[in-house]
C-alpha beads as a LAMMPS data file, in Angstrom:
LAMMPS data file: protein, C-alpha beads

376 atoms
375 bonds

1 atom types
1 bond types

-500.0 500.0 xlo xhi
-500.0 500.0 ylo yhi
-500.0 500.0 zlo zhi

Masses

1 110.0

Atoms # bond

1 1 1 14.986 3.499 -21.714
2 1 1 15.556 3.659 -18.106
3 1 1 14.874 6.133 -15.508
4 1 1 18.062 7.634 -14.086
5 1 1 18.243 6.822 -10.478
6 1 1 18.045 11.073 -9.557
7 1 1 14.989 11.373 -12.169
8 1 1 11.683 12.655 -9.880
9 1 1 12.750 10.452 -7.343
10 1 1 11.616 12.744 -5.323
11 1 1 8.103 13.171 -6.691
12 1 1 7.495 9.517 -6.226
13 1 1 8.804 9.563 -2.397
14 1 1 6.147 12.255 -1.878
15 1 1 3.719 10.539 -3.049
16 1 1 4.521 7.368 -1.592
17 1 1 4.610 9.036 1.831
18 1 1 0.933 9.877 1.201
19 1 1 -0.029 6.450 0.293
20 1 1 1.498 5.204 3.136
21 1 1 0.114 7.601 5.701
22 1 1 -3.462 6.730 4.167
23 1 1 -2.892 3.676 6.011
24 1 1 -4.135 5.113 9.948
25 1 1 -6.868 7.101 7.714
26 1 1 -8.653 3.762 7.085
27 1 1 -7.430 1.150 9.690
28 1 1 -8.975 4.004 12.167
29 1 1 -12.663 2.489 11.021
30 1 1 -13.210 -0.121 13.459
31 1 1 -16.041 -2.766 13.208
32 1 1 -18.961 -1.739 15.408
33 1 1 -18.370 2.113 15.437
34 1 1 -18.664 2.664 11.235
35 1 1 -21.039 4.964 8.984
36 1 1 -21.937 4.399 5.452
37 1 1 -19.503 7.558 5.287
38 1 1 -16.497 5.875 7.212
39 1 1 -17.300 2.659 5.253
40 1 1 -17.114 4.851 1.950
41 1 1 -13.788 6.041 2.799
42 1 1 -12.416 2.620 3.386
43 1 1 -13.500 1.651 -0.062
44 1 1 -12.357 5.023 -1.755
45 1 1 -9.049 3.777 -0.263
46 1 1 -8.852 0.430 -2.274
47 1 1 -9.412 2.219 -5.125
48 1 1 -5.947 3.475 -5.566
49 1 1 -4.132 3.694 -2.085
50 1 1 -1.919 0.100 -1.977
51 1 1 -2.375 -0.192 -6.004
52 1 1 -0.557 3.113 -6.579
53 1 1 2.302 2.187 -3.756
54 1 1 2.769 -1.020 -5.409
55 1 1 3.001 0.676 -9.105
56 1 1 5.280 3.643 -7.560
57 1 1 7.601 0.093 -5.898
58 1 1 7.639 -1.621 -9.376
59 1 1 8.659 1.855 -11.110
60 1 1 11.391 2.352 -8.616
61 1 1 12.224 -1.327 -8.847
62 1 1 13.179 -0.776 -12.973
63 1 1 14.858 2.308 -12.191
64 1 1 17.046 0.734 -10.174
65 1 1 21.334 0.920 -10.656
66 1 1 23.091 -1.226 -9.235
67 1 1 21.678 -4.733 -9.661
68 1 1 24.173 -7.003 -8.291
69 1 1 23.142 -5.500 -4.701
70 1 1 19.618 -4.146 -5.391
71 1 1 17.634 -7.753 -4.555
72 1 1 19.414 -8.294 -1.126
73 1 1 19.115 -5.035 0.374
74 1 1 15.312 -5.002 -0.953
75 1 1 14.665 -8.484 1.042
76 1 1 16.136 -7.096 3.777
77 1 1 14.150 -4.099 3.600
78 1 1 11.120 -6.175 3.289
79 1 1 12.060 -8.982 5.540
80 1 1 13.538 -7.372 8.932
81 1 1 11.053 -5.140 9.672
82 1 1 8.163 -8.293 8.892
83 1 1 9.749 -10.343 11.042
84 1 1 10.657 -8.006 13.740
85 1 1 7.105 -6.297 13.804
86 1 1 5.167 -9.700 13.314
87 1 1 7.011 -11.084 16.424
88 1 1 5.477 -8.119 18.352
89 1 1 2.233 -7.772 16.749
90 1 1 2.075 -12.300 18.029
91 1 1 2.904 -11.078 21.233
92 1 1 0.763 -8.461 21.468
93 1 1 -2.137 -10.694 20.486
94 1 1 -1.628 -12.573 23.482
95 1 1 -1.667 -9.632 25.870
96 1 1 -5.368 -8.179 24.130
97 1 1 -7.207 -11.815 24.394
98 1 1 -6.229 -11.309 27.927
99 1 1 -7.914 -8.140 28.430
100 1 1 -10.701 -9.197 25.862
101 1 1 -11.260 -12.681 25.725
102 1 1 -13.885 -12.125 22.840
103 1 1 -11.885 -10.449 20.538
104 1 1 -10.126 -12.472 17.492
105 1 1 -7.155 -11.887 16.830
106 1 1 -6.166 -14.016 14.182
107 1 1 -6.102 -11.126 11.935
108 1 1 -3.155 -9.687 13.586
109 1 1 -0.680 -11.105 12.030
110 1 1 0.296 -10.504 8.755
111 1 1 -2.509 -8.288 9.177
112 1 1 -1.359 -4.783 8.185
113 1 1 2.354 -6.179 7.399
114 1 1 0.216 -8.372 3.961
115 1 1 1.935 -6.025 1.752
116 1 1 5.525 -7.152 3.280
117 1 1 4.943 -10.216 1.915
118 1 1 3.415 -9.925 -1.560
119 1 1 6.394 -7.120 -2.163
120 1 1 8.873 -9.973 -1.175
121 1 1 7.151 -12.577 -3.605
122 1 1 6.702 -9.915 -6.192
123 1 1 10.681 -8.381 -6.253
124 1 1 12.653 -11.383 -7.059
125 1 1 10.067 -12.255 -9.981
126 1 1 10.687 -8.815 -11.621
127 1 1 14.284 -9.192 -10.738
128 1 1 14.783 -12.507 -12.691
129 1 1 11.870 -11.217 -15.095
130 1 1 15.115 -8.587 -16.337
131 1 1 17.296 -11.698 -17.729
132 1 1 14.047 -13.389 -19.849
133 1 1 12.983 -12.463 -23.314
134 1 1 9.645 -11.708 -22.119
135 1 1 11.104 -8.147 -20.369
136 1 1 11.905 -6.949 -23.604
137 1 1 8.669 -7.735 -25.103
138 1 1 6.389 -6.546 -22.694
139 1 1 8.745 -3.249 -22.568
140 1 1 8.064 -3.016 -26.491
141 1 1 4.188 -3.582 -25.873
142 1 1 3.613 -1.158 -23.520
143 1 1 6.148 1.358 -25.538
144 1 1 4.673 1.041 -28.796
145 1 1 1.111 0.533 -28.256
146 1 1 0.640 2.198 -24.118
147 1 1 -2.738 1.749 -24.778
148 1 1 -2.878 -1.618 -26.229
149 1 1 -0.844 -2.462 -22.443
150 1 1 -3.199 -0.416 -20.358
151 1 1 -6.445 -2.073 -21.375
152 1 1 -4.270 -5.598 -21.029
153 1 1 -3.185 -4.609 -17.229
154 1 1 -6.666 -3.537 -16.901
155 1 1 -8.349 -6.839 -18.347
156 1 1 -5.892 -9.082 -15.912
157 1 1 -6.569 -6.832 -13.282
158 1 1 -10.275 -7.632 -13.293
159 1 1 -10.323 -11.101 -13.819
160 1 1 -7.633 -11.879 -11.011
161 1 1 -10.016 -9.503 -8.579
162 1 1 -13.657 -10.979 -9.956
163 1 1 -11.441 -14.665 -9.425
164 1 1 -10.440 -13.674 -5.825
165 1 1 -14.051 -12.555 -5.103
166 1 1 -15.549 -16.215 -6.681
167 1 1 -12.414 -18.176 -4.709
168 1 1 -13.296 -16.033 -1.365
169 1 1 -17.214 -16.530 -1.398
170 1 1 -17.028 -20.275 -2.166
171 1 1 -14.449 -20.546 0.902
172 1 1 -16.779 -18.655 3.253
173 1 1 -20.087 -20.700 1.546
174 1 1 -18.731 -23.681 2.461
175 1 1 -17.132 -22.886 5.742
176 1 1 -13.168 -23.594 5.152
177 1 1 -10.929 -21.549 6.872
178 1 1 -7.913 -20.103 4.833
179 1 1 -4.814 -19.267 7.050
180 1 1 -3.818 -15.465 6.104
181 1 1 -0.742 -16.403 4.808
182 1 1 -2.039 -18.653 2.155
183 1 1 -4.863 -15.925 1.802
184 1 1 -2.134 -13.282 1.222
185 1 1 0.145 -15.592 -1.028
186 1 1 -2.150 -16.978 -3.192
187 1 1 -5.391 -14.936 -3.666
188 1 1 -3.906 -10.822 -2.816
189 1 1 -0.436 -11.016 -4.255
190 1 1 -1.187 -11.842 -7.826
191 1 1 -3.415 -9.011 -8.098
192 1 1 -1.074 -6.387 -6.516
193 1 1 1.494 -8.164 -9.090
194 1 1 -0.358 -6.644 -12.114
195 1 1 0.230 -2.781 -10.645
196 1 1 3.572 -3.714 -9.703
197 1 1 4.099 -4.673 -13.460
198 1 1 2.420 -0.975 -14.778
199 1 1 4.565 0.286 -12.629
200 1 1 7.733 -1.577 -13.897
201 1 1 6.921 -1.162 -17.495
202 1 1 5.930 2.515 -17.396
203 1 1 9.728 3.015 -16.133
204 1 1 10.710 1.486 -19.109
205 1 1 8.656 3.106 -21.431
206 1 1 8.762 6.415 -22.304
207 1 1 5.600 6.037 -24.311
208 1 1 3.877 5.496 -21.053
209 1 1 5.590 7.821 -18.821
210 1 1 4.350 10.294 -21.508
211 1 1 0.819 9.182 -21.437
212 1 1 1.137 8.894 -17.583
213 1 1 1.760 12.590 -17.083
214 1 1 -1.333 13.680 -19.362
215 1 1 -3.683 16.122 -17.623
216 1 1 -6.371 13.896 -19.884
217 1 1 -5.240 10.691 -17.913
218 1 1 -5.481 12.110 -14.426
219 1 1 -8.908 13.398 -14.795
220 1 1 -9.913 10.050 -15.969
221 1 1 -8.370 8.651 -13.460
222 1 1 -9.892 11.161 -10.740
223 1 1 -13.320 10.539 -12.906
224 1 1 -13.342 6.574 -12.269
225 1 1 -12.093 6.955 -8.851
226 1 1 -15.340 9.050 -7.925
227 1 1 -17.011 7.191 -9.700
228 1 1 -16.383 3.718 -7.757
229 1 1 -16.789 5.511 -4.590
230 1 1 -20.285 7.205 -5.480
231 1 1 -21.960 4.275 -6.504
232 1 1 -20.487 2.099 -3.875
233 1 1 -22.112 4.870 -1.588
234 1 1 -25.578 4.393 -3.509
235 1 1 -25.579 0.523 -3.303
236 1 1 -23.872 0.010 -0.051
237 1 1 -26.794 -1.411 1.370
238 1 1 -27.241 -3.843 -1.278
239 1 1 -23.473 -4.465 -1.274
240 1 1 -23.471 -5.916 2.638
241 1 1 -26.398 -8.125 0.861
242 1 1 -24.642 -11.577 0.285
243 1 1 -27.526 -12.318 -2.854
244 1 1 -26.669 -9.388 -4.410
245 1 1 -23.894 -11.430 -6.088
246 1 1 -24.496 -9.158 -9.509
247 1 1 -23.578 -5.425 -8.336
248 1 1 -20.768 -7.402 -6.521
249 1 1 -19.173 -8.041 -9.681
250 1 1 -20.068 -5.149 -11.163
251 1 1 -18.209 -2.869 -8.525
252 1 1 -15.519 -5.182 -8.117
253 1 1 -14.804 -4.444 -12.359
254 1 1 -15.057 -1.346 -11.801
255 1 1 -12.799 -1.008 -8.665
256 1 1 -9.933 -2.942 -10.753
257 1 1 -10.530 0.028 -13.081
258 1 1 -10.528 2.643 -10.071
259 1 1 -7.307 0.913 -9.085
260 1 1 -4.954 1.385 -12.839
261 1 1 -6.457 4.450 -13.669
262 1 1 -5.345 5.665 -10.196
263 1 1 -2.489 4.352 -10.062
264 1 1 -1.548 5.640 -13.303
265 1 1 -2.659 8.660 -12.306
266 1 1 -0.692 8.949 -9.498
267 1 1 2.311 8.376 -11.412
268 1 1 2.144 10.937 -13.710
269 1 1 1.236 13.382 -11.002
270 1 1 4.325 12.296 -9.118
271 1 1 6.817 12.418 -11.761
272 1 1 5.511 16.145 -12.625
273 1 1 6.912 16.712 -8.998
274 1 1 9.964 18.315 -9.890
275 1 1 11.376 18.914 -5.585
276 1 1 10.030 17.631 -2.543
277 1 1 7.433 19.661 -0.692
278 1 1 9.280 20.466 2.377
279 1 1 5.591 20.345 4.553
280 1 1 5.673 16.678 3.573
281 1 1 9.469 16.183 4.654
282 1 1 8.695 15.035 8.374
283 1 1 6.185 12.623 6.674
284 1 1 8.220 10.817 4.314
285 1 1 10.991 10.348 6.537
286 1 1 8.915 8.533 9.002
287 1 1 6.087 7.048 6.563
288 1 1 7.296 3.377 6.725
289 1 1 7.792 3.771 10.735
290 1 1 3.836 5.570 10.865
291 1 1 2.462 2.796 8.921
292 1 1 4.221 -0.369 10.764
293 1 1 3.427 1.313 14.133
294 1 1 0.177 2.596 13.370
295 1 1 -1.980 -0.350 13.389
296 1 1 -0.894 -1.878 16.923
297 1 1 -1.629 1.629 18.597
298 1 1 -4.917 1.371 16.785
299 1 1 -5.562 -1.587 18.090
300 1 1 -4.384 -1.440 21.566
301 1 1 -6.491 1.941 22.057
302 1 1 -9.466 0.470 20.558
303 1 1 -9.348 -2.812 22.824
304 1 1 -8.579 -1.040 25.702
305 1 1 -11.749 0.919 25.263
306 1 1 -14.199 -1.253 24.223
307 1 1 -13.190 -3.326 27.274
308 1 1 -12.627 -1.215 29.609
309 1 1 -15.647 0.848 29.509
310 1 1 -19.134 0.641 28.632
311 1 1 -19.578 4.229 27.244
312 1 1 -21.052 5.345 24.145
313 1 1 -19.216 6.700 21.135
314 1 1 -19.758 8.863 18.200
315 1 1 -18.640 7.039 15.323
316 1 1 -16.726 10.295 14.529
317 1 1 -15.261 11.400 17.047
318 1 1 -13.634 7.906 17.871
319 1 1 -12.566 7.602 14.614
320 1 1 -10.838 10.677 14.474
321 1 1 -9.483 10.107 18.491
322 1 1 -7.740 7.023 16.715
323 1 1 -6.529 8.590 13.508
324 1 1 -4.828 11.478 15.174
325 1 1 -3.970 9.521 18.061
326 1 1 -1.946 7.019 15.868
327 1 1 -0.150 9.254 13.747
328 1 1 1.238 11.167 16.847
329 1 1 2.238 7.788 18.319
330 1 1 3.949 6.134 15.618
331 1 1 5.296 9.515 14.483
332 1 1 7.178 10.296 17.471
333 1 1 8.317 5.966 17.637
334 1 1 10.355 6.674 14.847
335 1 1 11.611 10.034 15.628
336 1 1 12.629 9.698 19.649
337 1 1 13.051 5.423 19.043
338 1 1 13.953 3.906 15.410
339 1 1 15.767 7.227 14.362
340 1 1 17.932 7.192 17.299
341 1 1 19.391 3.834 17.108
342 1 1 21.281 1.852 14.251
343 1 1 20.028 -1.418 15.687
344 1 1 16.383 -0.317 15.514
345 1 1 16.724 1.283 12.190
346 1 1 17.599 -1.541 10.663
347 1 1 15.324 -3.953 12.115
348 1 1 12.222 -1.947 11.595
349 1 1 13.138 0.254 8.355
350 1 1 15.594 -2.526 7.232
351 1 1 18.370 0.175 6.956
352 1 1 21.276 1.511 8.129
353 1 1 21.580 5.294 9.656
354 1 1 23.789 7.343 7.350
355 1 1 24.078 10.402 9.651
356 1 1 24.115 10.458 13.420
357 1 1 21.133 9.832 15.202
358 1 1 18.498 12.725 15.221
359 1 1 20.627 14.369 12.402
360 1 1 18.523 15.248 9.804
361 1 1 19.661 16.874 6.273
362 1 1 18.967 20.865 5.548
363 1 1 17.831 20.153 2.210
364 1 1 16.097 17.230 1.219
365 1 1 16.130 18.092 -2.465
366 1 1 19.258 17.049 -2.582
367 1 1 19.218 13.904 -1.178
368 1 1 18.771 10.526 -2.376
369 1 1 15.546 8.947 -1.033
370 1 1 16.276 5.407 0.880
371 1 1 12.800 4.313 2.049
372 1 1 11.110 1.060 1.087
373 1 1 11.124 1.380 -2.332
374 1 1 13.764 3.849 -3.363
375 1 1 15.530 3.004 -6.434
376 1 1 19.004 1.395 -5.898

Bonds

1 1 1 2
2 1 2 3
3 1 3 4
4 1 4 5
5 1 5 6
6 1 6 7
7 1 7 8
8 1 8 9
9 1 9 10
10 1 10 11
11 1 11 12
12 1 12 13
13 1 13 14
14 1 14 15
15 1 15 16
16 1 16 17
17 1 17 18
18 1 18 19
19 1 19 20
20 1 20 21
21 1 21 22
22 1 22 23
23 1 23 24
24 1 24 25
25 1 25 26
26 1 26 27
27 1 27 28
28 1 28 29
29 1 29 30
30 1 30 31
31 1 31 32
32 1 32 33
33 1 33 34
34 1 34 35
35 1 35 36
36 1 36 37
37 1 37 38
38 1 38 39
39 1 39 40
40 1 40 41
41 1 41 42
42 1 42 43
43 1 43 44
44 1 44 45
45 1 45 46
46 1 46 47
47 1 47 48
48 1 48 49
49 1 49 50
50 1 50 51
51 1 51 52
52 1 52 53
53 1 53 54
54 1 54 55
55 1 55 56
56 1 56 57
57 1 57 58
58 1 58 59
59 1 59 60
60 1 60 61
61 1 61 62
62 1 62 63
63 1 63 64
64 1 64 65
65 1 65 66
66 1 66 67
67 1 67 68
68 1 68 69
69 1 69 70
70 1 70 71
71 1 71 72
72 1 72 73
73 1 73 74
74 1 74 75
75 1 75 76
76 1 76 77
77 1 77 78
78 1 78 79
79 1 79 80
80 1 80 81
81 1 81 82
82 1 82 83
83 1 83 84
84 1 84 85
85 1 85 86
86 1 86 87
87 1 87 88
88 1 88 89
89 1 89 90
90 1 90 91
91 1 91 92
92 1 92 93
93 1 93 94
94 1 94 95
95 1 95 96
96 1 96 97
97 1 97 98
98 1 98 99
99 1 99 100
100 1 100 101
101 1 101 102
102 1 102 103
103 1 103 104
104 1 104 105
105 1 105 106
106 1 106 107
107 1 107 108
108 1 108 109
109 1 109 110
110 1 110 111
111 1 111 112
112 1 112 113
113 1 113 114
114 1 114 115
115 1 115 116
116 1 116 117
117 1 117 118
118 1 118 119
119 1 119 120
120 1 120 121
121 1 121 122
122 1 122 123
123 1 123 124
124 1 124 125
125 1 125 126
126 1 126 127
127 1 127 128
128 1 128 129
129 1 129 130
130 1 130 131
131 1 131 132
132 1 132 133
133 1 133 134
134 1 134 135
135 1 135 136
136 1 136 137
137 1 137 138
138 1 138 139
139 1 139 140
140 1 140 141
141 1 141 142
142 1 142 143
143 1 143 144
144 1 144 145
145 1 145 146
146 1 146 147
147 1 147 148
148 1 148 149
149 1 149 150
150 1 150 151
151 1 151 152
152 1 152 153
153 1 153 154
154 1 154 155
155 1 155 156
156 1 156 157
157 1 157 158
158 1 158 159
159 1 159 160
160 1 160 161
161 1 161 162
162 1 162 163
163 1 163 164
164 1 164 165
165 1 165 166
166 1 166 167
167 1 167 168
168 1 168 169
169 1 169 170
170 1 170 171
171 1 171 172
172 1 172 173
173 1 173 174
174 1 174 175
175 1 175 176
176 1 176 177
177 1 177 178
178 1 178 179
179 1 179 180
180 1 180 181
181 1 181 182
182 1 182 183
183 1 183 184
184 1 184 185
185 1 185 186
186 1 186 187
187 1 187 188
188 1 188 189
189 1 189 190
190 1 190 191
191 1 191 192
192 1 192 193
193 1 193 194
194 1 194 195
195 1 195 196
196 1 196 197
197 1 197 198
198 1 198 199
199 1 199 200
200 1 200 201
201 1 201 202
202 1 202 203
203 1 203 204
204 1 204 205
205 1 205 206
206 1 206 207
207 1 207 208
208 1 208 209
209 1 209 210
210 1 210 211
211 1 211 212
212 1 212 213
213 1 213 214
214 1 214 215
215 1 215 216
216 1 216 217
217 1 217 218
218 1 218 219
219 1 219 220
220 1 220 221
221 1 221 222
222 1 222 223
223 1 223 224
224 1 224 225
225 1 225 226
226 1 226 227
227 1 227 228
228 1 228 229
229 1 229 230
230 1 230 231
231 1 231 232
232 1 232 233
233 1 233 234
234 1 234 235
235 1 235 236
236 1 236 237
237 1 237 238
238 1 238 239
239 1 239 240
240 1 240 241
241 1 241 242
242 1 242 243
243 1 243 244
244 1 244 245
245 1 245 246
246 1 246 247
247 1 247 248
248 1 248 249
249 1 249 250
250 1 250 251
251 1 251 252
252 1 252 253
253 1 253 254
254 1 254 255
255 1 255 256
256 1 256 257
257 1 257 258
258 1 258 259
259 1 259 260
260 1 260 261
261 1 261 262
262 1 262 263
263 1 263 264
264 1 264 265
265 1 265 266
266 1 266 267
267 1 267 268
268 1 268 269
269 1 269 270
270 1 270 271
271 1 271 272
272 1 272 273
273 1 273 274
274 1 274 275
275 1 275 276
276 1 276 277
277 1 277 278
278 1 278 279
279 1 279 280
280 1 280 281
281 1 281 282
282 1 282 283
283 1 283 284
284 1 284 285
285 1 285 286
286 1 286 287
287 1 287 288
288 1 288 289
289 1 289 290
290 1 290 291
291 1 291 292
292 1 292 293
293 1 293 294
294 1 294 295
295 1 295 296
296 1 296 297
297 1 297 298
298 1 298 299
299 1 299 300
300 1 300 301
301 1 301 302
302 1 302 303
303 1 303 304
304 1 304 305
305 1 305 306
306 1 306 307
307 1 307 308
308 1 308 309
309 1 309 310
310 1 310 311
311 1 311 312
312 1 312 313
313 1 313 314
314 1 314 315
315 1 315 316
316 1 316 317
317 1 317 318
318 1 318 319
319 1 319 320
320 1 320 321
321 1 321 322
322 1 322 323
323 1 323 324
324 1 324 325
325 1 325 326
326 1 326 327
327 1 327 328
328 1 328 329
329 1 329 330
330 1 330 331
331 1 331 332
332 1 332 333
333 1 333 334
334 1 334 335
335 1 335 336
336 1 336 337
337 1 337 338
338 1 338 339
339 1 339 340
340 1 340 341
341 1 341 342
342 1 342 343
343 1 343 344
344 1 344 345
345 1 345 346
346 1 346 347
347 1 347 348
348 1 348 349
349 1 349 350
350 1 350 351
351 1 351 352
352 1 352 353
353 1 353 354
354 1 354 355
355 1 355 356
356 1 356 357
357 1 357 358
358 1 358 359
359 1 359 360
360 1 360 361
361 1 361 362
362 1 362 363
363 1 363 364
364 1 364 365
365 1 365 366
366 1 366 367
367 1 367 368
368 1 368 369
369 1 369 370
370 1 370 371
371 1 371 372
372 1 372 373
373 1 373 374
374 1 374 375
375 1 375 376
């Protein structure tokens, strides 16, 4: 059974908006000016943030009505604003090894833009996944026995991560150097691939959605999640140990955990979302444009400082200077900049105004929701 494309729509879009404005929350943690606190924030994220966006993408993805259409305008959802940002984050490399010679930036590119990519590996599989015999039998799994396909997504889930932690230590032990594409192709995709699928398969299951929106399932969920993050909290000294190869695995298992129950979570508490929350309107109309424009404001105002001046910070304060200082930025980008103009629209939200610029519609409960992984 699928979703109908007006079912909670709206519920997920809320949700996604959150997810995707967790993004300045934890890219605001810079290297050199971090607290077992900050740090434990960073790794509450991972255990649900980009798992839960990808599941909430997957869901929308098999909820999705018009097929013949649906795969092109997702690549070029996916695709313009990759290519448009990445050619400015490259530049803007250039310009901050000017002003710091020391700093690296080969981490700025895919760099925050990672999930770009895996999304555009990950949509045409699922898309040509619809046509094979192995769609319908997954869909039967997961609707006849949603528990018997939860503890599978959770098995893969941690043996791809435990295999990506193995695949990354043995790089680093032996001193090869991975480009991030290949890193992002090969070793982060196929993980993200297995929330994208509980995603996908919950849409089609009504056995799941069911179990999804339990009250039971989102305390465990909530449970785990708290979980992960106190005892990474408890052992983070041990964790930054590179011997201490056994709690490694340990809290890697258990962050794969973290990361379905979450995300599972997070689905049933958006599809008991019945309208959109009109606080978190301004958010999800701009969420894609805060989180591509986040990151380079991050990092120019970070640079700038550390180079620029030889002051002292409070770990604190600067990371909450760059958090707020990031959302206001990129916030008012896409309101005064990318929601003003057709050309910018589409080449950094990969879509095309439907109303004229700065227009905005009195009720969003009634409209359709077109950001990056609205159903089509």
């Amino acid at each position: 059974m699928l979703m109908g494309k007006s079912d909670r729509v709206l519920g997920l879009d809320a949700v996604r908006a959150l997810l995707l404005i967790g993004g300045p929350l934890v890219h605001s943690i810079i290297p050199g000016h971090t607290t077992i606190v900050l740090d434990t924030i960073q790794h509450g994220s991972l255990g649900f943030r980009m798992a839960t966006f990808f599941a909430i993408a997957g869901f929308l993805a098999a909820s999705r009505q018009s097929r013949e259409r649906w795969l092109k305008d997702r690549m070029r959802q996916l695709l313009l604003p990759l290519y448009s940002l990445g050619f400015i984050m490259i530049l803007l490399s250039y310009g901050l090894k000017a002003i710091e010679p020391q700093l690296d930036t080969g981490f700025i590119f895919p760099g925050h833009l990672w999930f770009l990519i895996s999304l555009a590996i990950v949509s045409p599989i699922f898309f040509l996944l619809d046509y094979s015999l192995l769609n319908s039998k997954l869909a039967d799994l997961a609707d006849f026995r949603p528990w018997t396909f939860l503890v599978c997504i959770m098995v893969v889930s941690i043996v791809i991560n435990l295999g990506e932690a193995f695949l990354i230590k043995e790089t680093a032990d032996h001193g090869y150097r991975v480009s991030i594409l290949v890193y992002v192709s090969l070793l982060v995709t196929p993980q993200f691939v297995v929330y994208y699928a509980l995603g996908f398969f919950i849409a089609r299951s009504p056995s799941c959605r069911d179990l999804a929106i339990r009250s039971a399932t989102i305390a465990i969920g909530v449970v785990v999640l708290l979980t992960d993050v106190a005892l990474f909290a408890v052992f983070h000294d041990a964790l930054v140990d590179h011997h201490a190869s056994g709690i490694k695995v340990a809290m890697n298992a258990l962050n794969s955990c973290s990361q379905v129950w979450m995300s599972l979570s997070l689905l049933g508490i958006a599809l008991r979302i019945k309208s959109m929350p009109r606080l978190l309107l301004p958010l999800s109309r701009s969420a894609y444009s805060i989180y591509l424009f986040h990151f380079p404001v991050i990092l120019v105002i970070s640079t700038m400082i550390t180079a620029c001046t030889t002051l002292t910070f409070d770990p604190y304060a600067f990371y909450a200077m760059l958090f707020a200082t990031s959302i206001v930025v990129s916030f008012a980008i896409h309101e005064y900049v990318i929601a003003r103009s057709a050309v910018l629209s589409l080449l950094f939200n990969g879509k095309k105004l439907r109303s004229s610029p700065g227009k905005r519609i009195a009720d969003p409960n009634k409209a359709q929701s077109r950001a990056i992984v609205a159903a089509e």
